[in-house]
C-alpha positions in Angstrom: 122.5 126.8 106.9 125.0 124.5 105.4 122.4 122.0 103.6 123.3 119.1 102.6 121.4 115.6 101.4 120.1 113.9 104.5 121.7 111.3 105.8 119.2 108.1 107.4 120.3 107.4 110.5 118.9 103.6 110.4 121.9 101.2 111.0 122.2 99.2 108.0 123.3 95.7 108.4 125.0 95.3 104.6 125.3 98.7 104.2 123.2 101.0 101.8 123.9 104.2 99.0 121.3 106.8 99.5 118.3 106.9 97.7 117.9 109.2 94.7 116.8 112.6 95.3 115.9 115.5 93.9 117.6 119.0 94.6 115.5 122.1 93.7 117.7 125.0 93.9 115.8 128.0 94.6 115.5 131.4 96.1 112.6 133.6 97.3 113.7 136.7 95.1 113.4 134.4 92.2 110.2 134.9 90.0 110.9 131.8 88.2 111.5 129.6 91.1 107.9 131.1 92.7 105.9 130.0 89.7 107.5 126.6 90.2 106.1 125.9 93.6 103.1 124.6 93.0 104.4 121.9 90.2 106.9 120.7 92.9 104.0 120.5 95.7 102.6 118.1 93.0 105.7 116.4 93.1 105.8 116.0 96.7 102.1 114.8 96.9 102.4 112.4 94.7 105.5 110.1 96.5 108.4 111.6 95.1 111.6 112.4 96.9 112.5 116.5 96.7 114.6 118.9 98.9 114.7 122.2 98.4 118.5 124.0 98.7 117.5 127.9 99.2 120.7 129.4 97.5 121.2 132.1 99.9 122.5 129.8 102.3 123.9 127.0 100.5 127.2 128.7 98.7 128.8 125.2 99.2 126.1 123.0 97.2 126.0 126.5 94.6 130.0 126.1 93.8 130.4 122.3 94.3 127.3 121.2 91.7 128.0 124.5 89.4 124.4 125.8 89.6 124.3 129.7 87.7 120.9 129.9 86.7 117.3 129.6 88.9 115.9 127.5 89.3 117.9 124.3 88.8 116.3 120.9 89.2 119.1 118.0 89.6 118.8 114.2 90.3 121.8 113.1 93.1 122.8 110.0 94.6 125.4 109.3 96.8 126.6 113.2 96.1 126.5 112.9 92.5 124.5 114.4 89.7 122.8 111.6 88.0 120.5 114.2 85.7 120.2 117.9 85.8 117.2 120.4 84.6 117.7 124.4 84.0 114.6 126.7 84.4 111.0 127.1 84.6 109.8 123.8 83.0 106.9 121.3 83.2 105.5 118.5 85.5 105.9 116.2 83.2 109.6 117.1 82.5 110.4 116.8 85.9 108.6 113.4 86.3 110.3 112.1 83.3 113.5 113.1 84.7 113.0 111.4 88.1 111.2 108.3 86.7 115.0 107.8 85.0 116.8 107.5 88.2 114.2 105.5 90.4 110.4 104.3 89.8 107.9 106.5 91.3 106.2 105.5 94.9 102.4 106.2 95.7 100.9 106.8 98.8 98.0 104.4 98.8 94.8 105.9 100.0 93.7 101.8 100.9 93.4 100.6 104.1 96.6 98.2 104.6 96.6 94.2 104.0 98.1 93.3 107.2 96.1 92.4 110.3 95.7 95.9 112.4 94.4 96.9 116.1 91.1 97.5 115.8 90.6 93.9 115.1 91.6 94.0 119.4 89.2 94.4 121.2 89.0 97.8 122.7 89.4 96.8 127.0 92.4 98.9 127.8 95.3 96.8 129.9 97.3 99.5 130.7 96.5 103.1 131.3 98.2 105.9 130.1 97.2 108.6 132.5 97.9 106.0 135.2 99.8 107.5 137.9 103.9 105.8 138.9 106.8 105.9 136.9 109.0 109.3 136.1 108.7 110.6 133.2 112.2 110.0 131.7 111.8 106.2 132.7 108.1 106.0 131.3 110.1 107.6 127.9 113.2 104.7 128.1 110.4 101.9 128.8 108.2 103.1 126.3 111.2 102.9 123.6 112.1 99.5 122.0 114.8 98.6 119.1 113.4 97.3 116.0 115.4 94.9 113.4 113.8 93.9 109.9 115.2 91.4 108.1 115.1 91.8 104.4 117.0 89.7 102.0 120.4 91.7 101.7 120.4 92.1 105.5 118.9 93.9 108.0 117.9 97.3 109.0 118.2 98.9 112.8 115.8 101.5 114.1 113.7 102.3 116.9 110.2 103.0 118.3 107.5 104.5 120.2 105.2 102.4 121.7 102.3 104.8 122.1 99.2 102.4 122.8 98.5 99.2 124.6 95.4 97.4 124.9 94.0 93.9 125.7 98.0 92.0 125.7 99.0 94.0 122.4 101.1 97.1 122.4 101.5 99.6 118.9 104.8 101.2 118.2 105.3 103.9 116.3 108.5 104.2 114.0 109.9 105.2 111.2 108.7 103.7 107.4 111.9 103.6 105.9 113.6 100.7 107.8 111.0 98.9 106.2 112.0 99.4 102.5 114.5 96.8 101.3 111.9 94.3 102.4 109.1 95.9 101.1 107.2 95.0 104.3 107.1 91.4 104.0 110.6 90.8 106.1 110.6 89.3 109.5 110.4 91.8 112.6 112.1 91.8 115.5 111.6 93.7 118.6 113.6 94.2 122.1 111.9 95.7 124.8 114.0 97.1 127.8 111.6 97.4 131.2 114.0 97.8 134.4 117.0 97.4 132.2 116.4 93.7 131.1 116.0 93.2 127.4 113.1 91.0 126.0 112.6 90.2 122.3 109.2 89.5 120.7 107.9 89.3 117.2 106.6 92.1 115.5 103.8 92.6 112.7 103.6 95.1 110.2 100.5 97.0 110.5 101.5 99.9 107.9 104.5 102.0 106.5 104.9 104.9 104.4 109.0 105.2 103.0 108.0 107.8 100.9 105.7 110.9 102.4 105.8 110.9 105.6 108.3 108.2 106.5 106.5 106.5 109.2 105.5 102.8 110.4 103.0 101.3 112.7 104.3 97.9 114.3 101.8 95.8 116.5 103.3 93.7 119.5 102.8 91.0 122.4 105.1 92.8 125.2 104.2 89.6 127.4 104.8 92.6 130.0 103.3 95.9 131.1 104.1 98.9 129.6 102.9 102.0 130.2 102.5 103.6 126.6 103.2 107.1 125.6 100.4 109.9 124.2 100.4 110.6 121.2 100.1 114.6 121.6 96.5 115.8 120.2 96.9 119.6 119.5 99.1 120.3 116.9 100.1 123.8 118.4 102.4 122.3 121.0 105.0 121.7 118.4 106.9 125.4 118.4 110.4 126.7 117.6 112.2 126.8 120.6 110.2 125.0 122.7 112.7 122.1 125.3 111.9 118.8 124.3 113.1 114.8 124.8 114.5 112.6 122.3 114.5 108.8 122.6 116.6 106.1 120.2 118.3 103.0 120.8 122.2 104.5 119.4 123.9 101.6 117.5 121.1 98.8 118.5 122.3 99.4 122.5 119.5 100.4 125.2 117.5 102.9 125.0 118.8 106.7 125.8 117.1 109.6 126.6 118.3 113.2 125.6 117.2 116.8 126.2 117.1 119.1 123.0 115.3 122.0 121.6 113.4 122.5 118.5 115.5 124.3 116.1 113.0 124.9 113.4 109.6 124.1 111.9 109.5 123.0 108.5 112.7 124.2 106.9 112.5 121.4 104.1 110.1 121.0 101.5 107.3 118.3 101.8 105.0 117.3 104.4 105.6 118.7 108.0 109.2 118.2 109.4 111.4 119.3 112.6 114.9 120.1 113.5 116.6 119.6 116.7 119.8 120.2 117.8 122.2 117.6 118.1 123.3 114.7 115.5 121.1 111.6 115.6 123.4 108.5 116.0 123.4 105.3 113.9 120.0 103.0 115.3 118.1 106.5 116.2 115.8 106.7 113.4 112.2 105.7 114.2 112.7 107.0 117.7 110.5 109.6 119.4 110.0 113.1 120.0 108.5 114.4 122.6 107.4 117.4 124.7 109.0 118.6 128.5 105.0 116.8 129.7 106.0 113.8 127.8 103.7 113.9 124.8 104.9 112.6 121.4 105.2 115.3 118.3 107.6 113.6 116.3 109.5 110.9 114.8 113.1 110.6 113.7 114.0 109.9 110.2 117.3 111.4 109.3 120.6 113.2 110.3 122.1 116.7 109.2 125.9 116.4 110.3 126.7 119.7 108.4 124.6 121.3 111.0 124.5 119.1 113.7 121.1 118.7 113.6 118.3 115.6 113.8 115.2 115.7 111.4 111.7 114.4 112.8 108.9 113.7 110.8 106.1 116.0 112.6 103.0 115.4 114.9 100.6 116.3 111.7 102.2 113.2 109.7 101.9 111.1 112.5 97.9 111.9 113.3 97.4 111.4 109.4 99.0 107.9 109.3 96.8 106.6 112.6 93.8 108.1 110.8 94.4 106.2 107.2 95.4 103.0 109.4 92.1 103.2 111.2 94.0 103.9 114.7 92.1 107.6 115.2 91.1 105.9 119.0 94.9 106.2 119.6 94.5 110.2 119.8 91.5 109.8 122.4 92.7 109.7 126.2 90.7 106.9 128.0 87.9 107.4 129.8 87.7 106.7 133.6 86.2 103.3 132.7 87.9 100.7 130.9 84.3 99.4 129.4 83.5 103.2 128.1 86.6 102.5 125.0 84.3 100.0 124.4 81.1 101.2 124.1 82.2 104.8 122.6 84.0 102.6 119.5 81.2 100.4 118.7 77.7 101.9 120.2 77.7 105.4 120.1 77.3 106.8 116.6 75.8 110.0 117.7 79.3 111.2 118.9 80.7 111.3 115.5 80.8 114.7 114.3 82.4 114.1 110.8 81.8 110.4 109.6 84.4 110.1 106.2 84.6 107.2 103.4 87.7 107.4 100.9 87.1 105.1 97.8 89.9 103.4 96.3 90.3 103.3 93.0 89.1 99.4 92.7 86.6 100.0 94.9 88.2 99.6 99.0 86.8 102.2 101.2 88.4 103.2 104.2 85.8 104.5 106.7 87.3 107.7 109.2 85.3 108.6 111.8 86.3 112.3 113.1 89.1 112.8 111.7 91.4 115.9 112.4 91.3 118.8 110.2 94.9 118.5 109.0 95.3 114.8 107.6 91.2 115.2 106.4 92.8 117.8 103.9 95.9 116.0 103.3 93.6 113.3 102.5 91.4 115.2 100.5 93.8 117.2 98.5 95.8 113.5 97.4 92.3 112.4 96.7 91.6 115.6 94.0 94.9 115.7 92.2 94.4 111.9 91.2 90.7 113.2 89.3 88.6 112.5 92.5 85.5 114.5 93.9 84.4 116.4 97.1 81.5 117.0 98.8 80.7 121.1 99.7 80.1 120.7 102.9 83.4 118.6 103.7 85.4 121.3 101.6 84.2 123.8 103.6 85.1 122.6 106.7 88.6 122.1 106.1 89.0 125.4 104.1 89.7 124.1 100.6 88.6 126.4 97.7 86.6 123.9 94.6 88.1 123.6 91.8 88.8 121.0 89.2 92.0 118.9 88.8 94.2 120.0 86.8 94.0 119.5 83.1 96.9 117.5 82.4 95.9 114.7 85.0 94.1 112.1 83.8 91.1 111.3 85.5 91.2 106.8 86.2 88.5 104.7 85.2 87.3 104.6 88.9 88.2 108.2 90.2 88.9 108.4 94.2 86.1 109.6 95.4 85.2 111.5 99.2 82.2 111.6 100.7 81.0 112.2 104.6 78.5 112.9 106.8 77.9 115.7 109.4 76.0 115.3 112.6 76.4 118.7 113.6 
């Protein structure tokens, strides 16, 4: 493959450089470059921006940045080295070196400040399994433009809107058309049902511009829509497999297109997807989904060396409804309305795995059965910042105990896990 630094495909209303980023050029014959893989995981976990270029198949980015020794570890923006590190080194080195270009950015473990759904309450408006509309128009309906204003401009994406309940709707999209305002900017949102365009306010419920590059946005449609699943099992996302992809190209309506999955997880960092084709300008935040119409992915960036789109994955996206307290998004409703109800507020006995996560001043965010894969996401952010977990919990997600490392320092108020089993 012909890798080269992604390229967002937001529409940017002033125009923007590329973030910083952080090449690690490496190669699986390389001894060196294998004992560096756990201090770049760290990296990664901890909010900071790294692709790794396997040398093998990048001869351009080899001859055009002069790398001759692995691994090499080099800070570029807007296709130029800002800062460059040669060998087996440290965490801290690394750090150092990226803290130079850009600030580091955290992925909170605290429940976000804006208002979110479940404040709604739980009567379902709109059913998802409810019979009517071909798939390819329940996709098209179900996809909206978003514009945030920040104050250099504006940023152009779109969204998913996977849930609707009780007059609101929530749309999935992507977290980085959020980050010039830093979440505070005004959002607006066209909805296209039958064609004809309506605009309504949006409010920020959470974003992540860092990880996982995703953003939940909670609407009044003032119509019906009939949302689209979220997809529950994480083994319908496979190479190969025929799937849809949704976006609003350069802010016009909605278009559909069929793709395949072109590969699982080919960058470092959290769980990613290429498909074939080039997103356009105005795609990113749009949705992925499978040939039953289920949603696995969301798209955040462009490859035009290979003519290929980049989707953050269905595991992101089930981890980011779980820390935003939106878990009852991944349940399909019941035949009656009133049972969303009653299973969210009077049925504790249903919940096998009941999970707090402690802040460190103190906010607890309370998951009640989480999947497997964000609980040891989760847990794992939790333990390399000096927190603690319970046996049981790391038993049941298959993560061996073991203290933090010894060059993290533990803070005053140490994250801390903790859960019961009903089983």
């Amino acid at each position: 493959m012909n890798w080269h630094v992604l390229l967002l495909a937001a529409a940017i209303g002033q125009g923007q450089a590329d973030e910083p980023v952080m090449l690690e050029f490496t190669a699986d014959w390389c001894p060196a470059c294998r004992t560096m893989e756990s201090t770049v995981d760290r990296l990664v976990k901890n909010g900071y921006p790294v692709k790794r270029v396997v040398v093998d198949r990048n001869q351009e980015l080899i001859s055009r940045f002069q790398v001759v020794q692995l691994p090499t570890f080099l800070m570029v923006k807007d296709g130029k080295e800002l800062a460059r590190l040669v060998g087996a080194t440290s965490y801290t080195r690394l750090e150092q070196m990226i803290r130079r270009v850009r600030p580091p950015e955290q992925v909170s473990l605290a429940p976000a400040k804006q208002q979110t759904l479940s404040r709604i309450p739980l009567v379902e408006t709109t059913r998802r399994d409810a019979p009517g509309l071909p798939l390819t128009k329940r996709l098209l309906q179900a996809t909206v433009r978003l514009e945030v204003h920040d104050p250099k401009g504006r940023s152009i994406g779109s969204g998913t809107i996977i849930d609707a309940r009780s007059g609101y709707a929530l749309v999935l999209t992507c977290g980085h058309l959020f980050r010039d305002s830093g979440g505070t900017g005004k959002i607006e949102v066209d909805l296209f049902v039958d064609s004809v365009r309506r605009r309504v306010p949006g409010q920020l419920v959470r974003f992540d511009a860092v990880r996982h590059d995703i953003a939940l946005v909670k609407i009044q449609p003032g119509v019906l829509i009939q949302p689209v699943p979220v997809a529950g099992q994480l083994s319908v996302v496979k190479k190969g497999a025929a799937v849809f992809s949704t976006g609003c190209d350069h802010g016009d309506q909605p278009s559909l297109k069929r793709t395949h999955i072109n590969s699982l997880n080919r960058y470092h960092g959290p769980d990613n997807i290429q498909i074939a084709g080039l997103p356009a300008d105005g795609r990113s935040g749009g949705g992925l989904f499978t040939a039953g119409g289920e949603l696995i992915g969301v798209c955040n960036a462009a490859d035009p060396l290979d003519n290929e789109g980049f989707y953050s994955s269905l595991v992101n996206v089930h981890a980011q409804l779980q820390l935003a307290g939106l878990s009852f998004v991944l349940n399909p409703p019941g035949n009656d309305p009133a049972a969303i109800v009653a299973a969210s507020h009077n049925a504790p006995a249903a919940i096998t795995l009941q999970v707090i996560v402690r802040g460190t001043n103190g906010e607890e965010l309370l998951l009640n059965h989480p999947s497997i894969s964000s609980l040891r996401e989760i847990i794992q952010q939790a333990r390399s910042q000096g927190g603690t977990v319970p046996e049981g919990i790391r038993q049941a997600v298959g993560i061996p105990i073991s203290p933090p490392p010894n060059d993290i320092a533990s803070p005053q108020s140490p994250p801390l896990i903790r859960g019961q089993s009903n089983d």
